[in-house]
C-alpha positions as CSV (number, residue, x, y, z in Angstrom):
1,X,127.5,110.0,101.5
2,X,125.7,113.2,100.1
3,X,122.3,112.4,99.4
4,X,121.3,113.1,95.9
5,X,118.8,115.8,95.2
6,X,115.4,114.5,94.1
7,X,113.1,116.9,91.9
8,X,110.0,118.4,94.1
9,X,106.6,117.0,93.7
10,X,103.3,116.4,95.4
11,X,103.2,113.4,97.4
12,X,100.8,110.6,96.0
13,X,99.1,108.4,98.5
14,X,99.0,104.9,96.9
15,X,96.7,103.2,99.9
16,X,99.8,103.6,102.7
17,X,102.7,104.1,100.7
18,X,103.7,107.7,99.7
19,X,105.0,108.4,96.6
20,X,107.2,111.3,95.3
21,X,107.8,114.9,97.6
22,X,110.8,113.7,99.5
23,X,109.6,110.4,100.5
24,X,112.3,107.1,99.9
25,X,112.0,105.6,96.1
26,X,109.4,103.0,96.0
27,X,109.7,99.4,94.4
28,X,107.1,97.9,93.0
29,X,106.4,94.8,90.5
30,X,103.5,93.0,88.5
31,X,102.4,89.4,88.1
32,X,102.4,87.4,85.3
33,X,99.5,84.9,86.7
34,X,95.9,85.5,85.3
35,X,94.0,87.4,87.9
36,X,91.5,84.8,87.9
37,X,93.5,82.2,89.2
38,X,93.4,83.1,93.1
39,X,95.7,80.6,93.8
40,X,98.7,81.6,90.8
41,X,98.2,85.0,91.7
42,X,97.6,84.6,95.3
43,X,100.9,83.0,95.6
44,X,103.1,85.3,93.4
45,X,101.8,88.4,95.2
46,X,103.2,87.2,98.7
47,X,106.2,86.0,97.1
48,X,107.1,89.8,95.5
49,X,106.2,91.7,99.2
50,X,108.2,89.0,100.8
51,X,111.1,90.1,98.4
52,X,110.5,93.3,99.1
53,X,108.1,95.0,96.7
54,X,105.9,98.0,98.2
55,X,103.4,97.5,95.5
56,X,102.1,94.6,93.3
57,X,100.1,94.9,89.7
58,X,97.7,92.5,88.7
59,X,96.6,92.4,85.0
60,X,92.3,93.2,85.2
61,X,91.9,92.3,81.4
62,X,88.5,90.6,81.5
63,X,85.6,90.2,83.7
64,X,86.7,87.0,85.6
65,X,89.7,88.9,86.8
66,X,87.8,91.8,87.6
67,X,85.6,89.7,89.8
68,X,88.6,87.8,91.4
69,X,90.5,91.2,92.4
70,X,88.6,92.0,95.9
71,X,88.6,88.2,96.9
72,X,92.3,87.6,96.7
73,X,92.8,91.1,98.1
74,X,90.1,90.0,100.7
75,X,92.7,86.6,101.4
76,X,96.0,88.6,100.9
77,X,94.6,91.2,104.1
78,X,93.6,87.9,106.0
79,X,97.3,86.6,105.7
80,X,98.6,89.8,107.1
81,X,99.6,91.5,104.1
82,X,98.6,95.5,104.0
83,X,100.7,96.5,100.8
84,X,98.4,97.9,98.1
85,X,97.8,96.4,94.7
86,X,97.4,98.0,92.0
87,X,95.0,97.5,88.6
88,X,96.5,97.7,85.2
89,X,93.8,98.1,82.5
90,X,93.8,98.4,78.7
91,X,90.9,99.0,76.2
92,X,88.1,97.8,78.4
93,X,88.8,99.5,81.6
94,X,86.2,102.0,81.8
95,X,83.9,99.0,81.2
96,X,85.4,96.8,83.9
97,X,85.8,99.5,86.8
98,X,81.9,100.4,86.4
99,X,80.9,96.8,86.2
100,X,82.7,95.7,89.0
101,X,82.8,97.9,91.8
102,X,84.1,96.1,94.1
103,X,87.0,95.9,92.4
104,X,87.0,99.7,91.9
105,X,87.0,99.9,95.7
106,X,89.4,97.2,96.5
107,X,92.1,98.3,93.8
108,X,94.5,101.0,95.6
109,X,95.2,102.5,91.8
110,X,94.5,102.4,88.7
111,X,97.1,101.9,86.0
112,X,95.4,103.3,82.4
113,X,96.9,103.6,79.4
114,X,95.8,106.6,77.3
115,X,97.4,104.9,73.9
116,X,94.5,102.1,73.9
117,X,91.5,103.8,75.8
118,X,89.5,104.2,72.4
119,X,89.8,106.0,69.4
120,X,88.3,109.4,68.2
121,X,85.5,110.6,70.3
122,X,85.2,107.4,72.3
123,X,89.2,108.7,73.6
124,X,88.0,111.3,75.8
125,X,84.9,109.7,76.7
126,X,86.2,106.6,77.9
127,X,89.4,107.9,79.9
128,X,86.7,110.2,81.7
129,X,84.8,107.1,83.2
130,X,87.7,105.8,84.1
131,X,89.0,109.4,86.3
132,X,85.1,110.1,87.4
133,X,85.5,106.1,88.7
134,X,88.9,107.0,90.3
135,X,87.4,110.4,91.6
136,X,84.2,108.6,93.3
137,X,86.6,105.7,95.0
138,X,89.5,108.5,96.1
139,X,91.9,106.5,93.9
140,X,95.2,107.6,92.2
141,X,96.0,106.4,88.9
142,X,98.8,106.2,86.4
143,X,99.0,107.7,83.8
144,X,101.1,104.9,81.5
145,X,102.2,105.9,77.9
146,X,104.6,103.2,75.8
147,X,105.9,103.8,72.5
148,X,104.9,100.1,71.7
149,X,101.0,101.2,72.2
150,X,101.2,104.9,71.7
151,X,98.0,106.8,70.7
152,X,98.3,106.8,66.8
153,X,96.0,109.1,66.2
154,X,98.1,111.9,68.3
155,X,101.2,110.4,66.3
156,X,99.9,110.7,62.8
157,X,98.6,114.3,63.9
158,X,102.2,115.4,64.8
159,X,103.7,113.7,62.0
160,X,101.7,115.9,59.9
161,X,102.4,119.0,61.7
162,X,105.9,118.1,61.6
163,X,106.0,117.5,57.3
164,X,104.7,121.1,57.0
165,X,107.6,122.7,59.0
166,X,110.5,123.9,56.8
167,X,112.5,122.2,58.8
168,X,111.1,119.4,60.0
169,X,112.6,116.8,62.8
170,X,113.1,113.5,62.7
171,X,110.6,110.3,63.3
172,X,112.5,109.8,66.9
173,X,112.2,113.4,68.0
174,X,108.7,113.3,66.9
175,X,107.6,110.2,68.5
176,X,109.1,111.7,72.1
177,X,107.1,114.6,71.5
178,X,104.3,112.3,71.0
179,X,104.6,110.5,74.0
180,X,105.6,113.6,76.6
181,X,102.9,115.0,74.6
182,X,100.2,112.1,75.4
183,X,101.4,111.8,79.0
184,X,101.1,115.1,80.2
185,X,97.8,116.0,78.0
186,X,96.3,113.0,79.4
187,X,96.9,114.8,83.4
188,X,95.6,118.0,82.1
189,X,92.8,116.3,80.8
190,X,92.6,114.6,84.2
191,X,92.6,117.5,86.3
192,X,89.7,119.3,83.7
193,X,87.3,117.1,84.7
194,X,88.3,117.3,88.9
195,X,91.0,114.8,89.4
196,X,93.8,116.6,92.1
197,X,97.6,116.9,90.9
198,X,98.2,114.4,94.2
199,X,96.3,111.7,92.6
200,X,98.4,111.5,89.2
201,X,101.5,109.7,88.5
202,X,103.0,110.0,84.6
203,X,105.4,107.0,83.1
204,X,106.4,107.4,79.7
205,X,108.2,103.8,78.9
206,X,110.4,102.7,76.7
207,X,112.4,100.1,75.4
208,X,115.6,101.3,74.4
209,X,117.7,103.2,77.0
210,X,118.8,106.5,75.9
211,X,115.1,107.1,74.5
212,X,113.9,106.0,77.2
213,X,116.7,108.5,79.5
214,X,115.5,111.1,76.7
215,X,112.3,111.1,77.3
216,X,112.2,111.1,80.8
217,X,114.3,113.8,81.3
218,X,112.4,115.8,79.1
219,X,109.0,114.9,80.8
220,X,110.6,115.9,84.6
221,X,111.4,119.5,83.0
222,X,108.0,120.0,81.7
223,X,106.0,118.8,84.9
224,X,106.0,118.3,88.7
225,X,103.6,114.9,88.5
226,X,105.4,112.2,90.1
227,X,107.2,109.6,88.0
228,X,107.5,106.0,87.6
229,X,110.5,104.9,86.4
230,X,111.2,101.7,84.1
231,X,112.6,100.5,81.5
232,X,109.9,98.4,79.2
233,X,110.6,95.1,77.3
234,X,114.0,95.1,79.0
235,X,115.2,91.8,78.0
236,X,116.0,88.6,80.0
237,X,118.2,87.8,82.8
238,X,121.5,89.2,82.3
239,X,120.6,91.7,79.4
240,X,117.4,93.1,81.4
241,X,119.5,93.6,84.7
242,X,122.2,95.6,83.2
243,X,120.3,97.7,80.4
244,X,117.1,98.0,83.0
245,X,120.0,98.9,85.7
246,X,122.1,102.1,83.4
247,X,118.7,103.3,82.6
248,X,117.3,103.6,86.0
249,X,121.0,104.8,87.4
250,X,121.1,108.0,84.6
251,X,117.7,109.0,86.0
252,X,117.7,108.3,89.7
253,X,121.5,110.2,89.9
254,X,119.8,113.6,88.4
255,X,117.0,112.9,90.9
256,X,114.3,112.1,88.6
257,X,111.7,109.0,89.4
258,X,109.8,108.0,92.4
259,X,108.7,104.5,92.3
260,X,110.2,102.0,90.2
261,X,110.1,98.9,88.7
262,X,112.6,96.7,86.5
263,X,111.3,94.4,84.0
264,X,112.2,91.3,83.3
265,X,111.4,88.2,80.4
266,X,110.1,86.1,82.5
267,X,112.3,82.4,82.8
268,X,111.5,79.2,84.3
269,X,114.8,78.8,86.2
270,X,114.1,82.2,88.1
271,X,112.1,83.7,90.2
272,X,110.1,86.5,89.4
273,X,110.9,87.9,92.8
274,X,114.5,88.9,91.0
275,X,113.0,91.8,89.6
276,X,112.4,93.1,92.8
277,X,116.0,92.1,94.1
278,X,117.3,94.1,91.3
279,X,115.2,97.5,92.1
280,X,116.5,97.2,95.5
281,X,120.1,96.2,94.6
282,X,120.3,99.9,92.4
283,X,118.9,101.7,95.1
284,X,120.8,100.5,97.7
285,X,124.4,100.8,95.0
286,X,123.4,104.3,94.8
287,X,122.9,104.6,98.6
288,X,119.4,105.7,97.5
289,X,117.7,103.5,100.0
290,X,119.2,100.2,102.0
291,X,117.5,97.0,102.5
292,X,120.4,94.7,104.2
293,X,124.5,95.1,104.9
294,X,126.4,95.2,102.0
295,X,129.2,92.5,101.4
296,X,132.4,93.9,99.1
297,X,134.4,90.8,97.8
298,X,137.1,90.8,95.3
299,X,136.5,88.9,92.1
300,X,139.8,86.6,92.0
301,X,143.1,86.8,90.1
302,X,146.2,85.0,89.9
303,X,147.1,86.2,93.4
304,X,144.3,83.9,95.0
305,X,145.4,80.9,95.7
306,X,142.2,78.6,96.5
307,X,138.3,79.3,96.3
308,X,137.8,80.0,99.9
309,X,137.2,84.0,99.9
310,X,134.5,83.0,97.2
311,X,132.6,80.4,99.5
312,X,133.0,82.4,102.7
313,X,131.5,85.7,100.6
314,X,128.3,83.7,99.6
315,X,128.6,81.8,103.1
316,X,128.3,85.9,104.5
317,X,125.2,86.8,101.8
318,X,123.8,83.6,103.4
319,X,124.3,84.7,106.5
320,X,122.7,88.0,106.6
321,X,120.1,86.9,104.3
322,X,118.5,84.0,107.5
323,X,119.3,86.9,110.2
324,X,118.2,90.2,108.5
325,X,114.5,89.2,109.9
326,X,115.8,89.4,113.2
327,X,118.5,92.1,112.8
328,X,115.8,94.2,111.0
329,X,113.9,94.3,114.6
330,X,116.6,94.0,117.0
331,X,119.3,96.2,115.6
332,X,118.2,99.3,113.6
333,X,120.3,100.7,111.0
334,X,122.4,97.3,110.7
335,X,120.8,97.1,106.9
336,X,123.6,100.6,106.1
337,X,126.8,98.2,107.6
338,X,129.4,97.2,105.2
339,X,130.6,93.9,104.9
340,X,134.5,93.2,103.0
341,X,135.4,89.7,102.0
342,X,138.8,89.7,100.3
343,X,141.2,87.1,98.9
344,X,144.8,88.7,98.9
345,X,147.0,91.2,100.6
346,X,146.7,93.5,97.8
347,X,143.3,95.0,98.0
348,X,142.3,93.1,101.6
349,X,143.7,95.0,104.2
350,X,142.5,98.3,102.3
351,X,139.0,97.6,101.7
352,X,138.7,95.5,105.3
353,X,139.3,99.3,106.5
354,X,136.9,101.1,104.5
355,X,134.0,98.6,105.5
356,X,132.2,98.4,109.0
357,X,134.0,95.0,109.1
358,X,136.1,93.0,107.0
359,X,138.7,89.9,106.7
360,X,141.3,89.7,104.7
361,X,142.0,85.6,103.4
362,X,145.6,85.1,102.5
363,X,146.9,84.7,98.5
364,X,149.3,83.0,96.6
365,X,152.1,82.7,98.6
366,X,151.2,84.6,101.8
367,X,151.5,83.4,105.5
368,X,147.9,81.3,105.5
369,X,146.8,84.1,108.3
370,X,143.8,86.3,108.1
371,X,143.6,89.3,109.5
372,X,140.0,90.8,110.6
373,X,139.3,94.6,110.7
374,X,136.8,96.5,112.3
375,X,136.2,100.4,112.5
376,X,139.3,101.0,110.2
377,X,141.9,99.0,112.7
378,X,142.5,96.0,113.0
379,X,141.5,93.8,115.7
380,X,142.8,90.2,115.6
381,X,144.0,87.4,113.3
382,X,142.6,84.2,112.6
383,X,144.2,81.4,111.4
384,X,143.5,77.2,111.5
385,X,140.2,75.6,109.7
386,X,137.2,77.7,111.6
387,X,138.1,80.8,109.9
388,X,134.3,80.7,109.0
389,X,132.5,79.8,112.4
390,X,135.0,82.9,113.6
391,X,134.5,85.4,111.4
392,X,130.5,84.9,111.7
393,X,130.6,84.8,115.8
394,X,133.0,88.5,115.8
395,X,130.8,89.7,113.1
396,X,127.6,88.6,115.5
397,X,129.0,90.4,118.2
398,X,130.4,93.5,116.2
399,X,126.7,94.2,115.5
400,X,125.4,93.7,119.0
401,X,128.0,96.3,120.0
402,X,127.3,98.7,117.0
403,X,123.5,98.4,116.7
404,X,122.5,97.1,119.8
C-alpha cells in the first residue's frame, strides 16, 4: 500500500514520544477520574496504556489535583509504566503550575487553553506564566482552542471588523477565522517571549465535522506547528465512533494531524479504553499505523446457512487478542497479517486469496467443506466438527513459518 503523504513539521518531544516530522500518528486519551483520587485515576491510566494509548491527560483543575499529579506519576513509574502524561489546565493554570512545582516538573506537557486564560490585560499576562513555566521545566504544551470556550473578546473584535466590510461574511466563516486566528496568535505569542517552534502543538476543535475538517485544513495551510487531531463533544457510542471516525479519516488521508484522540460520552456499560481502540482501529483501516492482524469476515446473507463463520470470526479476534503479547515479541511484523473469515462460496474463496490466510465456511446448499488459503493458493480442506481447533493450529504454524 502507498503510504500517504503527511505535511512536514518539527518534531515535538512529548517526554519519549515524538510527535509530528515523519514519525508514526500518536494516540492519546484523557481520564474522566478527579486527579485527586490516586486510586480512580491511578487505575484508569494503566487501563488506557494497556489499550494502547501513547499518552494520558489528567484534568489539574484545583490544588488537590495539582498536588496528587507527581505521586501517582511517582506510582505509575514504579509499576513500570514510562508513557508521559499530560496536564490539561483552564483559568487557573498559571496559578497551579507556579504553586506546585512538582507538578510542573512531573507533567510531560501542558495542555492550555488560550479561550479561558483571563480576560483583557490579565490574557497575555497569564498565558506568559504559563510558557515562562513551560520554558523553565523544558516542557511542550498545547496550544487548545474550542469553539465551545473560544476567546470572546477576539470574537467580538472580528465580528466588528467583519460589520464594517461591504461585504461582510458570515457568523461561521468568522468564527473559523476566530479560532485559526486564536490558535496560531497564541504560538506567535509563544515564541515572542522564547518558547521554540519544537515545543508547540496547535488543536483547533470542534464539534461538528465539516467545521471541524474546515478548520483544520485551513490551520495546516497557514502553519507548520504540529497538530492534534479530534473531534470535540463527539457523541456516544455508536454516534461518536462514526462521526469522530469520517472526521479524523478526511484529515489523516490529506496528511494532516499527528497525534490523535477520539472522544467519547462516557457510558457505564463501556470502557473508556474504547476510545483508544477506536484511534487505533482508523489508523490501522487506513494502513496508517498497525497494532494486531486484521480479520475480514463477511456480514451474512441469505446464502449463509448457520452462524458458524460469525462465531469462528470473533473465536479468531479472540484468538489474536490472548497471543498478540507473545506474537508482538516473538514474531515481528505479524500485527500487518491479514486474517479472512468467510461464510459462502461467493465472496470466500476470493477474499481467502487476497489475505495472508483465510477459510472459506460453506453456504446454503454447498458441500459442508471448507477450504483454507494461504499466500493466494490454496492449501487444504477441512471438513468434520474441529473446523475451529484446525484452522487456529495451521494459522499458529502459518505464522511461525511467515514471521518466525
Amino acid at each position: 500500500m502507498e503510504q500517504l503523504k503527511r505535511r512536514i513539521t518539527p518534531t515535538v518531544y512529548v517526554g519519549e514520544v515524538p510527535l509530528g516530522g515523519q514519525h508514526p500518528v500518536v494516540v492519546q486519551s484523557m481520564t474522566d477520574t478527579p486527579t485527586a483520587d490516586t486510586e480512580a485515576t491511578l487505575t484508569q491510566t494503566m487501563a488506557l496504556i494497556e489499550a494502547g494509548s501513547q499518552m494520558v491527560r489528567w484534568t489539574v483543575n484545583d490544588a488537590a489535583a495539582a498536588e496528587n499529579v507527581p505521586r501517582i506519576i511517582d506510582q505509575l513509574r514504579k509499576k513500570g509504566y514510562n508513557q508521559p502524561i499530560i496536564g490539561d489546565f483552564h483559568f487557573n493554570g498559571h496559578t497551579l503550575l507556579n504553586k506546585f512545582p512538582d507538578c510542573a516538573r512531573a507533567l510531560a506537557k501542558y495542555r492550555i487553553n488560550p479561550g479561558n486564560v483571563g480576560k483583557g490585560d490579565r490574557h497575555d499576562d497569564n498565558f506568559a506564566q504559563i510558557i515562562q513555566v513551560a520554558m523553565k521545566y523544558d516542557k511542550p504544551v498545547r496550544i487548545g482552542v474550542n469553539w465551545g470556550s473560544l476567546d470572546q473578546e477576539l470574537l467580538t473584535e472580528l465580528m466588528d471588523q467583519n460589520a464594517r466590510l461591504e461585504k461582510p461574511a458570515d457568523f461561521k466563516q468568522v468564527t473559523y477565522n476566530a479560532m485559526i486566528q486564536s490558535a496560531v496568535g497564541s504560538a506567535k505569542l509563544a515564541e515572542s517571549l522564547g518558547m521554540a517552534s519544537d515545543k508547540i502543538i496547535l488543536s483547533v476543535k470542534m464539534s461538528i465535522l465539516q467545521d471541524m475538517v474546515n478548520v483544520y485544513s485551513r490551520l495546516a495551510k497557514e502553519c507548520d506547528y504540529v497538530l492534534h487531531l479530534g473531534l470535540t463533544e463527539a457523541g456516544a457510542d455508536v454516534q461518536g465512533i462514526a462521526s469522530s471516525s469520517a472526521a479524523l479519516g478526511i484529515l489523516l488521508q490529506q496528511g494532516i494531524g499527528d497525534t490523535i484522540r477520539v472522544s467519547l460520552t462516557p457510558h457505564p456499560d463501556i470502557p473508556r479504553s474504547r476510545e483508544v481502540e477506536v484511534c487505533k482501529h482508523i489508523l490501522q483501516s487506513m494502513g496508517l499505523r498497525y497494532f494486531k492482524p486484521s480479520v475480514t469476515s463477511c456480514p451474512g446473507c441469505g446464502r449463509t446457512s448457520s452462524n458458524y463463520f460469525q462465531i469462528l470470526a470473533s473465536d479468531i479476534n479472540e484468538h489474536i487478542e490472548r497471543k498478540m503479547p507473545q506474537w508482538k515479541k516473538e514474531f515481528p511484523g505479524v500485527e500487518r497479517m491479514k486474517i479472512a473469515v468467510m461464510g459462502c462460496v461467493v465472496n470466500g474463496p476470493g477474499e481467502s486469496r487476497h489475505a495472508d490466510i483465510g477459510i472459506s465456511l460453506p453456504g446454503t446448499s454447498e458441500e459442508p467443506i471448507a477450504p483454507v488459503y494461504e499466500n493466494g493458493a490454496k492449501t487444504c480442506t477441512l471438513k468434520g466438527d474441529h473446523i475451529k481447533e484446525e484452522f487456529v493450529a495451521i494459522l499458529e504454524r502459518h505464522i511461525q513459518q511467515k514471521f518466525g
